[in-house]
SEDO-982260 format. One line per field, with one value per residue: x, y, z of N, C-alpha, C, CB in turn; residue number from 1; residue in three letters. Coordinates in pm, whole numbers. Glycine has a CB too. Layout:
<nodes>
n_xx = c(X/...) $
n_yy = c(Y/...) $
n_zz = c(Z/...) $
ca_xx = c(X/...) $
ca_yy = c(Y/...) $
ca_zz = c(Z/...) $
c_xx = c(X/...) $
c_yy = c(Y/...) $
c_zz = c(Z/...) $
cb_xx = c(X/...) $
cb_yy = c(Y/...) $
cb_zz = c(Z/...) $
pos = c(NUM/...) $
code = c(ALA/...) $
</nodes>
This chain:
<nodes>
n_xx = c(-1153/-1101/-882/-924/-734/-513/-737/-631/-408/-474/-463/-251/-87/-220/-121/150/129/42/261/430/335/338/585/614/396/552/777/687/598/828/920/692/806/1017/1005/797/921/1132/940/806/927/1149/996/957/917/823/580/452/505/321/80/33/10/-218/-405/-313/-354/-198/-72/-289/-347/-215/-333/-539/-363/-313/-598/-634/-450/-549/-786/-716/-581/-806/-945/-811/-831/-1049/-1044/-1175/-1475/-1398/-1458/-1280/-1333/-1354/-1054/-939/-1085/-912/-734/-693/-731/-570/-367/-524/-466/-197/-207/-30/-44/27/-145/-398/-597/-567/-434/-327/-126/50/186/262/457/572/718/873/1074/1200/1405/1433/1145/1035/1168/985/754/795/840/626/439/507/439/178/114/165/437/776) $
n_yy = c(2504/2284/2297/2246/2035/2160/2192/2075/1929/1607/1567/1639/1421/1208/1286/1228/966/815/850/730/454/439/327/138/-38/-49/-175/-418/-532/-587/-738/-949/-1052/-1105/-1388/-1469/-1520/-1727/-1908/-1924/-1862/-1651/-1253/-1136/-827/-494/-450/-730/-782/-560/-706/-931/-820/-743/-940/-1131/-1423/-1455/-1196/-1121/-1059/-798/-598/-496/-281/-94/-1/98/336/469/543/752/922/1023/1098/1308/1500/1605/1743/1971/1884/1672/1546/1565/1345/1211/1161/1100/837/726/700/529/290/204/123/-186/-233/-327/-514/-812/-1177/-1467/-1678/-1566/-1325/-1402/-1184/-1087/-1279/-1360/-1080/-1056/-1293/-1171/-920/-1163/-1253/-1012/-741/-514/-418/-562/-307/-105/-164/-114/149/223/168/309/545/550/522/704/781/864) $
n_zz = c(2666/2367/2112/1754/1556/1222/984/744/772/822/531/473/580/420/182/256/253/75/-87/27/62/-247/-288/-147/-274/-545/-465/-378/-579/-727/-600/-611/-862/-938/-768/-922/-1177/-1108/-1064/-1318/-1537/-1720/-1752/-2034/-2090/-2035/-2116/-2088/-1854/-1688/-1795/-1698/-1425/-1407/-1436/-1427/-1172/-952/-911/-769/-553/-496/-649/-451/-335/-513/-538/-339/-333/-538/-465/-247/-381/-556/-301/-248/-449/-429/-207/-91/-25/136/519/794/960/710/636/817/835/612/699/897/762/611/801/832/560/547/710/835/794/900/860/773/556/197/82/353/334/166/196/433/297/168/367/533/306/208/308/224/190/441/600/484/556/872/858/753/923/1187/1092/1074/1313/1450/1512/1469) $
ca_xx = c(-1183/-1011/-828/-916/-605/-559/-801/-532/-345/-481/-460/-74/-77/-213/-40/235/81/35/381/515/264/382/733/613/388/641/911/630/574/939/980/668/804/1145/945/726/1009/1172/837/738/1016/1145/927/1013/901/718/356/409/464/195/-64/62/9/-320/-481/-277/-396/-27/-98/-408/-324/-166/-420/-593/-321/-372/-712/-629/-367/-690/-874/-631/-541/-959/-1002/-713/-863/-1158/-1001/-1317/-1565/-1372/-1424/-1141/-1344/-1321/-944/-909/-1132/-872/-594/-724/-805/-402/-337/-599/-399/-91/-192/26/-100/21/-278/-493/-643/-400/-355/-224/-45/112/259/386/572/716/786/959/1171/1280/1462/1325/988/1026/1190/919/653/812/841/456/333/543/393/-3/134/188/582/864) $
ca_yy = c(2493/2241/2365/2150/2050/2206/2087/2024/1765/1511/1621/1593/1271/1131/1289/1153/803/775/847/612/302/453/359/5/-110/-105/-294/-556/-562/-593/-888/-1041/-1036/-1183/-1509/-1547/-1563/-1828/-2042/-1939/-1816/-1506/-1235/-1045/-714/-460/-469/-852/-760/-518/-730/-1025/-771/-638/-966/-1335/-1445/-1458/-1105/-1026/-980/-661/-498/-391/-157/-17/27/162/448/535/582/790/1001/1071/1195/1406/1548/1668/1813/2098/1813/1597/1581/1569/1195/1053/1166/975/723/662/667/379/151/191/54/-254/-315/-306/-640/-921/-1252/-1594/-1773/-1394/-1326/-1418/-1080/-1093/-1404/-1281/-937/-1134/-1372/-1060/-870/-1215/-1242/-880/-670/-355/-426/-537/-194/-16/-192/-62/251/296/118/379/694/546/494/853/780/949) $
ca_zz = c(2525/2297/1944/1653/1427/1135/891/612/856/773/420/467/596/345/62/249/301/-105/-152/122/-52/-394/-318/-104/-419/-608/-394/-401/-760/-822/-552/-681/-983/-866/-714/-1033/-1275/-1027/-1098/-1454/-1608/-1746/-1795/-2144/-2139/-1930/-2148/-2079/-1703/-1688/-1837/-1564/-1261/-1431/-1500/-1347/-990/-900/-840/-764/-385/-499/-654/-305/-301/-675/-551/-218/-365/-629/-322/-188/-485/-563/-174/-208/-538/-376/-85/-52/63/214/588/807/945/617/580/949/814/512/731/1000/647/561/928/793/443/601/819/772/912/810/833/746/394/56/78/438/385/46/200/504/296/99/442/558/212/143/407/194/220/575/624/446/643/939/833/789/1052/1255/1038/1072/1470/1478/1580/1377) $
c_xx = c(-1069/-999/-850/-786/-589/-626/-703/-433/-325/-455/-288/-82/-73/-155/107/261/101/200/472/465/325/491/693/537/439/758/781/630/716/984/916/723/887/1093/879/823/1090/1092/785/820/1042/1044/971/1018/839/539/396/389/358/85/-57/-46/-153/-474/-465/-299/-320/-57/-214/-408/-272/-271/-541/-523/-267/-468/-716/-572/-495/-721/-821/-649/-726/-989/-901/-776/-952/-1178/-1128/-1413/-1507/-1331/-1305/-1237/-1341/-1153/-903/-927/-1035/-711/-557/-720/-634/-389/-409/-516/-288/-82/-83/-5/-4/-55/-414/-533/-537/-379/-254/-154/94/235/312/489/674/775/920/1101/1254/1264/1400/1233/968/1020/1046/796/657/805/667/374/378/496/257/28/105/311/653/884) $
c_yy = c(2421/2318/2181/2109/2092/2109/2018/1915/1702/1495/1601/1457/1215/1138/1192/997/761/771/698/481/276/329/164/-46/-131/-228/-443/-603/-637/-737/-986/-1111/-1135/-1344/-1506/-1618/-1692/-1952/-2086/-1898/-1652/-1395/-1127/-927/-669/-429/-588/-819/-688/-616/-891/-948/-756/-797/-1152/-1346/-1416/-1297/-1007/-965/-824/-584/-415/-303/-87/68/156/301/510/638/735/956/1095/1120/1307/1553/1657/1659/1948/1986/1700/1612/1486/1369/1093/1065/1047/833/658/629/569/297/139/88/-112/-317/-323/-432/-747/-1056/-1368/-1683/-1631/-1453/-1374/-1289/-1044/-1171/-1374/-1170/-951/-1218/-1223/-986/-1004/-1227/-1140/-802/-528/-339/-468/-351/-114/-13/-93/66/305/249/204/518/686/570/633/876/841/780) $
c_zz = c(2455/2114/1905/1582/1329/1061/755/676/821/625/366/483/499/223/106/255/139/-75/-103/74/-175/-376/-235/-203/-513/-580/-416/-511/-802/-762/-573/-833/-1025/-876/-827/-1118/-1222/-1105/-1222/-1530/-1630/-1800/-1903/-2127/-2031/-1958/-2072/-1933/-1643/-1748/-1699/-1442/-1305/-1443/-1494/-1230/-938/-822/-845/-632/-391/-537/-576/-332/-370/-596/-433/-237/-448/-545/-262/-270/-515/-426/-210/-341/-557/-237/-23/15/127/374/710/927/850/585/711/893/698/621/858/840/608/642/900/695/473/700/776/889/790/773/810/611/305/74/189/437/327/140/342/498/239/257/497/414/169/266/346/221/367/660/602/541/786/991/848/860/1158/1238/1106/1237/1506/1530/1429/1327) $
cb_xx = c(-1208/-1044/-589/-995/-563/-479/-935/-426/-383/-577/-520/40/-163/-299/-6/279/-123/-45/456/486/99/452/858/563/333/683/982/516/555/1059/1003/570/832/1173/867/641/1102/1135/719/617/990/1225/848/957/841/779/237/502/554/198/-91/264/122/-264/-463/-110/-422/137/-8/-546/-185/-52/-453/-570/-261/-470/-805/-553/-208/-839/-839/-498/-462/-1071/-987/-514/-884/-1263/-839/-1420/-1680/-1303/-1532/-1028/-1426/-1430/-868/-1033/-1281/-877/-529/-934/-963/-279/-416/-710/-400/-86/-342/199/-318/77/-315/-381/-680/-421/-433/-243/-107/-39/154/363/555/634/677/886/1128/1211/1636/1285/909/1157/1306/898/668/859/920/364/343/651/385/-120/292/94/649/1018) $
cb_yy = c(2632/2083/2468/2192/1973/2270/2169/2166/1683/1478/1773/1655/1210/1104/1465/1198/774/925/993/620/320/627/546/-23/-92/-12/-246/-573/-383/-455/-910/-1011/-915/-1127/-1517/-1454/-1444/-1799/-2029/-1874/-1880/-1497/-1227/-1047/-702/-331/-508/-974/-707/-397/-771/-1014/-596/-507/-878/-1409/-1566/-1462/-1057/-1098/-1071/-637/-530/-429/-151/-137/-106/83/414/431/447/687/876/948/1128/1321/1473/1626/1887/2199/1770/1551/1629/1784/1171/1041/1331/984/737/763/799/364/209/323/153/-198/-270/-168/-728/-884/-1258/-1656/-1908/-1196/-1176/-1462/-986/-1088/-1559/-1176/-789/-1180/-1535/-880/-807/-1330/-1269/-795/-690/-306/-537/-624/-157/-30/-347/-93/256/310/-56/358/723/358/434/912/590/1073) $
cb_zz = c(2463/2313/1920/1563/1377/1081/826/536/927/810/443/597/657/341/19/308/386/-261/-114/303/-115/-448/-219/34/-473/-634/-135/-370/-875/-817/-424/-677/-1023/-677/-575/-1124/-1314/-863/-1037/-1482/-1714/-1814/-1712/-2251/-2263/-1874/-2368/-2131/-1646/-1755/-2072/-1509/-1190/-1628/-1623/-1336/-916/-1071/-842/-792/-282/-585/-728/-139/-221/-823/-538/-121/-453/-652/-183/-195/-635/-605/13/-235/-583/-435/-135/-230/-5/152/604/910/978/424/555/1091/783/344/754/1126/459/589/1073/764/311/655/832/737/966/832/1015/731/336/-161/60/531/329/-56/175/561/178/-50/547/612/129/-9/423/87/121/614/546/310/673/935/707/690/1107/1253/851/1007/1528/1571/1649/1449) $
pos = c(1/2/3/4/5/6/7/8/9/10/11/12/13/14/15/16/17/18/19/20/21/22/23/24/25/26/27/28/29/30/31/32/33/34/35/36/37/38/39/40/41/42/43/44/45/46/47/48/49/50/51/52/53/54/55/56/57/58/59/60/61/62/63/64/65/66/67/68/69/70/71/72/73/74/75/76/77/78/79/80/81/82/83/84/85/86/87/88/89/90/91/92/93/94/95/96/97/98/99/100/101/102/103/104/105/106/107/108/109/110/111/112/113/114/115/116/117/118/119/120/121/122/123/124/125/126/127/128/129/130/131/132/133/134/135/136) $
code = c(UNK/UNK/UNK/UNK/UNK/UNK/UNK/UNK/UNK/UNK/UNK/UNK/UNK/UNK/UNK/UNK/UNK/UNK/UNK/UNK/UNK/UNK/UNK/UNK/UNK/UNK/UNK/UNK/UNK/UNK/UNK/UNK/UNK/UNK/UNK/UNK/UNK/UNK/UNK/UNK/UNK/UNK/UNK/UNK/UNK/UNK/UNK/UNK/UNK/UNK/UNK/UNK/UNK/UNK/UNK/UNK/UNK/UNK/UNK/UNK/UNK/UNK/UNK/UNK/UNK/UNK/UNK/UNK/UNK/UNK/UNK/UNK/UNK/UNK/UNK/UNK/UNK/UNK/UNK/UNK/UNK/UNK/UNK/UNK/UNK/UNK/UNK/UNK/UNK/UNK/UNK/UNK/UNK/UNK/UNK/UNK/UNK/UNK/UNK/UNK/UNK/UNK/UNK/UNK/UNK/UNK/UNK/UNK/UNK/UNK/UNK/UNK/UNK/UNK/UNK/UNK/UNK/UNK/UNK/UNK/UNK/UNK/UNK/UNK/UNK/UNK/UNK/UNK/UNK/UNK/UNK/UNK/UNK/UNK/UNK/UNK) $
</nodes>
């Protein structure tokens, strides 16, 4: 007879998966942000920067992983019906946004130039491609 895992497991995971994105959507934000001002100048304020991220192409590649943390945050919310295949199922789709290709989607192309430009965001990458792995 096999033992199930606990059902809240996965339930960890992913609280800890949000947090670990939390903390890599930002490093992106801040290095897109970096490389815009390079091309378009300074950006004043943080409405002005918020309405940029929320609403200029420049970064629309990011907002997958707005959408993806949502995602995240609404399963976790309604932890009573959620079963422990769709918590799996959210935590293979990480492993998915997390691709980096150079010739991939703008979004993979995008979040491979930021892993090649920023040693943080490399790091971070690393970091959760080693969590989704199931490695320390």
């Amino acid at each position: 007879m096999t033992t199930q895992p606990p059902l809240d497991s996965p339930f960890h995971r992913l609280r800890d998966l949000r947090t670990r994105l939390l903390r890599l959507h930002k490093a992106l934000l801040d290095s897109e942000r970096i490389v815009y001002e390079r091309n378009h100048g300074r950006i004043k304020s943080k409405g002005e920067f918020f309405q940029l991220v929320i609403g200029d192409g420049w970064f629309s590649w990011l907002r997958v992983y707005s959408q993806f943390i949502v995602q995240i945050d609404e399963a976790l919310s309604d932890k009573e019906t959620m079963t422990l295949d769709q918590a799996t199922a959210l935590l293979s789709e990480a492993n998915t946004l997390l691709s980096a290709n150079e010739t991939g989607s703008l979004q993979e192309q995008r979040y491979c130039q930021a892993i090649q430009r920023d040693p943080a965001i490399a790091y971070m990458h690393a970091e959760l491609s080693n969590f989704l792995n199931g490695k320390k």
